[in-house]
Each structure stands twice: as C-alpha cells, then as structure tokens.
C-alpha positions in Angstrom: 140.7 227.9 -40.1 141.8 228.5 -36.8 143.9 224.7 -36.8 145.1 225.0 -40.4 147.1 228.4 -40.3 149.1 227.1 -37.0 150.0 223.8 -39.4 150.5 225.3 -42.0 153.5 227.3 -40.1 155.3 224.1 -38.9 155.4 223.1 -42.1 157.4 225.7 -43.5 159.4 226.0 -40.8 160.3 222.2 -40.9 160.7 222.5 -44.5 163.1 225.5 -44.2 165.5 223.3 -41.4 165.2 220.6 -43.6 166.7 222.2 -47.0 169.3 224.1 -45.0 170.6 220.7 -43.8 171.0 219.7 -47.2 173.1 222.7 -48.2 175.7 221.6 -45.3 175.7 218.3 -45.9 176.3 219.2 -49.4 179.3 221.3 -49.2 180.8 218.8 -46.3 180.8 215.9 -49.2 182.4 218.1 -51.8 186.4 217.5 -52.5 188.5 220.4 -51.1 190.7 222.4 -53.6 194.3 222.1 -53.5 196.4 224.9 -53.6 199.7 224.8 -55.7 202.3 227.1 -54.5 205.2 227.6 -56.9 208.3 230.0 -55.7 210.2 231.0 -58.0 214.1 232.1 -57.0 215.3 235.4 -58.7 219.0 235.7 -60.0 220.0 239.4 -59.8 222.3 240.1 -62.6 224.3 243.0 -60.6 225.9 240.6 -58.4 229.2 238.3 -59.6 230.5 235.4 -58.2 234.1 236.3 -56.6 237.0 234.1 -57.8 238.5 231.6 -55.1 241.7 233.0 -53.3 245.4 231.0 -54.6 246.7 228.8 -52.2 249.2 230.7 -49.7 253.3 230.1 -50.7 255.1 228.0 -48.5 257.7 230.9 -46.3 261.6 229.6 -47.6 263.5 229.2 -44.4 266.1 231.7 -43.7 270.0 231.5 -44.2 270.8 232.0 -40.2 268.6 229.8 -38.9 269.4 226.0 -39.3 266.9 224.0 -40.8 264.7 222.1 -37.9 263.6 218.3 -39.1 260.8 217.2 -36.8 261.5 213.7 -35.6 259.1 211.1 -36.6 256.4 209.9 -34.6 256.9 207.1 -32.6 254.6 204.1 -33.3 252.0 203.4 -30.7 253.8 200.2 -29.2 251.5 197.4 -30.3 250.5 195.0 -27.1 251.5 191.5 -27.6 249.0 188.8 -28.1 248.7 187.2 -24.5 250.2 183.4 -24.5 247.9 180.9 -22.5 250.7 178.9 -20.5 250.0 175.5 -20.8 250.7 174.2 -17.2 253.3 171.4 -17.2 252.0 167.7 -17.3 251.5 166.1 -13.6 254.3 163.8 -13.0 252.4 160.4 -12.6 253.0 158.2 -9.5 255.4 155.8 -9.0 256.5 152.5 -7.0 259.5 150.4 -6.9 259.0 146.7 -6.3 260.3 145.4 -3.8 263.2 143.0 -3.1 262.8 139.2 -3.2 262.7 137.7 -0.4 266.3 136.7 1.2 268.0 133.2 1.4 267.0 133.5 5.3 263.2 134.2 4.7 263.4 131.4 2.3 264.6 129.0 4.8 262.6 130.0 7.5 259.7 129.6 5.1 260.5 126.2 3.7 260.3 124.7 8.0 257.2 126.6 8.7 254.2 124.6 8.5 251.1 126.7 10.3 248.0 128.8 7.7 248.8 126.6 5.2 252.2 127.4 5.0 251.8 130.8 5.2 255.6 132.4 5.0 256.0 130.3 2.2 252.8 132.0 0.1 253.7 135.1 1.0 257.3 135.1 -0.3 256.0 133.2 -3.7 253.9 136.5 -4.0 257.1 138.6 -2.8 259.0 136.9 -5.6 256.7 137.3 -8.5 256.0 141.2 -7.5 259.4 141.6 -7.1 259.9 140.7 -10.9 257.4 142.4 -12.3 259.2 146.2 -12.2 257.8 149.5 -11.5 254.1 150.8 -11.0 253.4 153.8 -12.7 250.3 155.5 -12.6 247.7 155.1 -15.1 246.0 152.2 -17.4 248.5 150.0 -16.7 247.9 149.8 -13.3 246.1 146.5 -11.4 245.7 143.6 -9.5 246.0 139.8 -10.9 244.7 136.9 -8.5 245.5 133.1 -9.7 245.5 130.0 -8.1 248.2 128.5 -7.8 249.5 124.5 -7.0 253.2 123.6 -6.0 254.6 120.3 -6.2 256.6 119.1 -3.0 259.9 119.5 -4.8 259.0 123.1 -5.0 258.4 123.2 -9.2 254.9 124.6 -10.0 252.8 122.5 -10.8 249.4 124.1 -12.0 248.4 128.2 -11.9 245.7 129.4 -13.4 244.4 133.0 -13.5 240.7 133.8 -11.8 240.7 137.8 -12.2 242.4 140.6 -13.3 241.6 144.3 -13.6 244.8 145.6 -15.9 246.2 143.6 -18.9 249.9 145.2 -18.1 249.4 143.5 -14.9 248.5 140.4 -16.1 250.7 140.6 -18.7 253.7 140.8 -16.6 252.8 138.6 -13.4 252.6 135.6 -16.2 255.9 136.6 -17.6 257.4 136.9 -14.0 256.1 133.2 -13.1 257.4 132.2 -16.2 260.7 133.1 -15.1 260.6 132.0 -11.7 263.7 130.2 -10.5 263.7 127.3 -8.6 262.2 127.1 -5.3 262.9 125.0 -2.3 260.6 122.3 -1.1 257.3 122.7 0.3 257.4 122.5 4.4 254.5 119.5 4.8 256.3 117.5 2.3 252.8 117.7 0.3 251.2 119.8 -2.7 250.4 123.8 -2.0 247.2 124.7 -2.9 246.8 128.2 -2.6 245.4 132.0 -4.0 247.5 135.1 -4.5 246.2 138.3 -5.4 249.2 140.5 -7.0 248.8 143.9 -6.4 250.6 145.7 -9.4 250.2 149.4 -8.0 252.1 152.9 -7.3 250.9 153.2 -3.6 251.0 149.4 -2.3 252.3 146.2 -3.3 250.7 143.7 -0.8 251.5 144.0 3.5 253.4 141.5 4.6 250.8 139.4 7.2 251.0 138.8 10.7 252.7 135.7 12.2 251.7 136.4 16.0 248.8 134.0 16.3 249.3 131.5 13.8 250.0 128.7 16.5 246.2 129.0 17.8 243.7 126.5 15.9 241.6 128.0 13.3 238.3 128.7 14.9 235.4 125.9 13.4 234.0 127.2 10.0 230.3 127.9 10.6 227.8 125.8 9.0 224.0 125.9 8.4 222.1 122.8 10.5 219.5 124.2 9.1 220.3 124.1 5.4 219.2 120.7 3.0 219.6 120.0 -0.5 215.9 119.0 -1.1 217.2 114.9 -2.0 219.0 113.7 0.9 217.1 112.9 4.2 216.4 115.4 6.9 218.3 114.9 10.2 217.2 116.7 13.4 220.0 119.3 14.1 222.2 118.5 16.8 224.8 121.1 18.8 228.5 119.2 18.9 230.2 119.7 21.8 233.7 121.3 21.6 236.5 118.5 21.3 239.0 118.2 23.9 242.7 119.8 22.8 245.1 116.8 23.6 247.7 117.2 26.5 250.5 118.3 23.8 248.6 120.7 22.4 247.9 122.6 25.3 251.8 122.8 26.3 252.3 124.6 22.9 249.4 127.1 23.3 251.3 128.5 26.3 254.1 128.9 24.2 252.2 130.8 21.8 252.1 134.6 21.8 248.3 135.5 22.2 248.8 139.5 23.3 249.8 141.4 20.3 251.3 143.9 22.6 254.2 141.3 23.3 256.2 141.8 19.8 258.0 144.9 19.3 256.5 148.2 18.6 257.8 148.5 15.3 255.9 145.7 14.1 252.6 147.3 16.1 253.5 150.5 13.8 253.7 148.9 10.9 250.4 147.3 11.1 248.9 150.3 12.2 250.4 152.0 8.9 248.8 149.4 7.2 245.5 149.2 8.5 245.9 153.1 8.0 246.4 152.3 3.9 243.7 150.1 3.4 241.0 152.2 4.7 242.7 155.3 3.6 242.0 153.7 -0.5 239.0 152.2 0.3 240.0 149.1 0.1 
C-alpha cells in the first residue's frame, strides 16, 4: 500500500502532461481563419461636383501701342559631319638613265685590252641602260643579268638571259638589245664572252668600276689539292712555286698606278659615294 499510492500519483500526473500536449499540438495543426476586410466608400449626396472654369480670353492689343511680332527662333546651327582627309598619294621615286656612252669612251674602249676588256663591258651595259628609260618606283622595278657573246666585228653574237627579278625589266633590257646599234670592234680581235647584270632601279643604275689597277696580273685562282673526283688517280699534292714575271713585264708594273691615293680626289669621292650606296641598300 505504501508503494502503490506514490505510483499511482505519477501516473496521473504523466497522464495529465501527456493529454495537455495533445491539446497544443492540436490547435498548432489546425488552419488559421482568414479575415476578409471589405471597406466600403460612402458618396454624400450634399456635396456637388463644381463645373470646370472657361478658358481665359486672349487681351486685344491696344490702338496706341504698335503691334510687337517676336522674331523667330534661330535654329540651333547644326555641326557638319567631319570629312576624313584622305592624305595625298606619295609621289613614287624616280631615276633618269643615263647617257650613252660618248664617241671618246667608245674609242678608248675599243684599244683597251686589260679584265677582259673591261671599258668595253661596261659601256655595252651603259648603252643598253641608257635605252631602257626611267625607273619608277614600284613592280616594275629590277635587275636582269644575261650572258652575253660579241663577235670581233662588234655584232652580237649570242645573249641569253640567266635571271631576272621584274618582268618590266626584262621586258625592256631585251627590247633595248634589240635595238642596239652597231658597235665597234672588239679590242683583242677575238669573241667577248661576258655577264652583265642591268640594274633597272630609281636609286642606282650600275657604278661605273675602277681602272686604277687593272695593269697588275690577276692574282692565281685558288684551287683544292686536296679535292678528287673519286675515278681519276690520286696524285700527292705538290706547292708550285711562283713563276718568274719576264723582264717586259716588270717595266710595265712600274708604270702602273698601285696607290689609289695617286688619281684625283674626285674619283676617291665618288667611290666612297659608292661604297656608301651599296651598303647603305644592303646590297
């Protein structure tokens, strides 16, 4: 008895906490009402609406004073559309040809003999230059090398072109050296065998060379001892000695002019010009 009335009140306790958590839980899971509001506006009948004002009259001016006009409005001054100038065209570079060679040049160059008849190439290339007209810059700009082979009466016999970097150019040294006149003899009596380049350009049209040393002997072209076909026999190489310059010989080297210093300083500028040219173009 003592046990059971204790028990018997923590029952009922627990079962009194436990129904009143129902209850909550009960009234948390029902919907909530919605209230409608409705206002509703009241027209009193005691008040009327109030008709609009007119319009005010326009005041007539009077007789005395004189009738002002306002002047119109000036038009906000519209800015012209800007106009790009188109900046003029660059003038392209130009270069005359130059004259043929003279009757003189032509007869100095038919008597002389040393670089294969060097004066003589040079004014053929002169000549043909000469006739081909202006440079201009552009596509039509070039150089034109050919090989060329001239009879001893002076008449050419064989030319062939080995490279060109400009049609015009080509184009025109053919028709020049189609129109060549006639020539005076070659000055060894024998056929010219020679290559020209043309140089068809508005900033150069070919130096003319250098005579000073052309009396000293061409140095000895270098060749391999060492070098062999693979078919013909091997030979031990051997150093040549020098060969002697005959008696006559030597009496002409002293007349020849070895110091470049000893022509006139004109000719000293205008190599220096024209060593100035070449590497200034990258020649």
């Amino acid at each position: 008895m003592k046990l059971s009335i204790p028990l018997l009140l923590s029952l009922a306790l627990h079962a009194v906490l436990v129904a009143g958590w129902q209850l909550d839980a009960l009234k948390i899971a029902k919907n909530p009402e919605t209230i409608e509001i409705r206002i509703a506006a009241q027209v009193r009948e005691d008040v009327q609406e109030l008709p609009a004002p007119p319009p005010p009259k326009p005041a007539k001016p009077s007789a005395s004073a004189p009738p002002t006009t306002t002047p119109p409005r000036e038009a906000n001054p519209v800015s012209a559309p800007e106009v790009l100038v188109v900046p003029s065209a660059k003038t392209p570079a130009s270069l005359e040809a130059p004259p043929p060679p003279s009757a003189e040049e032509w007869q100095v160059a038919s008597t002389y003999k040393l670089k294969n008849s060097k004066r003589y190439r040079n004014n053929w290339g002169q000549l043909v230059r000469s006739m081909m007209g202006t440079a201009v810059e552009g596509p039509g700009q070039g150089m034109v090398r050919f090989r060329i082979e001239i009879a001893p009466d002076g008449t050419l016999a064989n030319i062939k072109e080995l490279w060109s970097t400009s049609e015009n150019a080509s184009k025109l040294a053919w028709q020049a050296i189609k129109s060549l006149p006639p020539l005076p003899p070659t000055p060894t009596g024998q056929p010219l065998i020679f290559e020209r380049t043309i140089s068809f350009q508005p900033y150069e049209t070919g130096w003319p060379p250098s005579y000073t040393l052309d009396c000293l002997p061409d140095p000895p072209a270098f060749k391999n001892p060492f070098a062999w076909d693979g078919k013909s026999p091997q030979e031990q190489a051997r150093h040549q000695a020098p060969k002697r310059v005959p008696a006559d010989a030597e009496a002409s080297q002293e007349k020849c002019v070895t110091d470049s210093t000893a022509v006139t300083i004109e000719q000293e500028e205008g190599e220096m010009k024209r060593q100035t040219e070449i590497y200034r173009w990258g020649r």
